[in-house]
N, C-alpha and C positions, 0 to 999 in steps of 0.2 A: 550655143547655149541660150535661151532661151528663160527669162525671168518671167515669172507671174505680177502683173501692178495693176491697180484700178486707176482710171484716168475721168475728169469727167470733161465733158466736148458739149457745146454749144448745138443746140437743133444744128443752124445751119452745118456745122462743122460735122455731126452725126451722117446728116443728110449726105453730103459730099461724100466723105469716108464709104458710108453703105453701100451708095450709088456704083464710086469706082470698085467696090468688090461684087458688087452685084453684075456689073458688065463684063465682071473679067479683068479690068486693068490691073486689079489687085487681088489679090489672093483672099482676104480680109480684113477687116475691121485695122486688124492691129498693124498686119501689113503696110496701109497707107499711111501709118503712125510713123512705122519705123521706116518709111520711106520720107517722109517729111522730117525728120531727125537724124536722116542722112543729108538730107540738103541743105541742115540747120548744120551741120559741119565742117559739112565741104565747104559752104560758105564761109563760115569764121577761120579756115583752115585757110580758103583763097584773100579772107582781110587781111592776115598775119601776116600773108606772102609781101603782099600790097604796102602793108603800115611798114614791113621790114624796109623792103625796096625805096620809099619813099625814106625813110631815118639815112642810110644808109645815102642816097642823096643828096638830103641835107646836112651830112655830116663831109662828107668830101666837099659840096661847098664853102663851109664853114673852113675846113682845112686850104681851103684853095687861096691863091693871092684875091684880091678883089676886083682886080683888071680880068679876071680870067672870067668871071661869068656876070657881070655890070660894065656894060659898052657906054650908055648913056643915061645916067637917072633919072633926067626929067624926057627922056622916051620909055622909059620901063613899061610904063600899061597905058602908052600913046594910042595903041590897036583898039586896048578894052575902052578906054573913053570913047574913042570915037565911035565905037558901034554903041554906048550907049548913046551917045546926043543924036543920033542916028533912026533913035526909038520916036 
């Protein structure tokens, strides 16, 4: 189904849009819209995963002894120093 909306687009953005339905990438105008508002999804749909996976994470750490994932604390980011004095 298919809604009717007025949108309004930047030259540049017009420009683009035209161009890929005028070559054929795109079917039209609206096409490239609703193809850029699928990538605008997918994407937030692929952070969620991401932001989930990371909580999830952080929360098994939290729950974890503190031997189990801190070896040594003044080596914790001994790597990240040393590549920055490195600059």
């Amino acid at each position: 189904m298919t809604v009717k909306t007025t949108i309004s687009l930047t030259e540049r953005h017009h420009r683009y849009a035209q161009g890929r339905a005028k070559d054929g990438r795109n079917g039209s105008v609206s096409s490239v819209v609703a193809a850029g508002l699928e990538l605008l999804m997918q994407d937030e749909a692929d952070r969620d995963v991401a932001l989930d996976a990371m909580s999830d994470a952080i929360k098994a750490r939290l729950n974890a002894p503190r031997e189990d994932w801190v070896e040594d604390v003044d080596d914790l980011f001994a790597e990240a120093r040393h590549r920055l004095d490195a600059r």
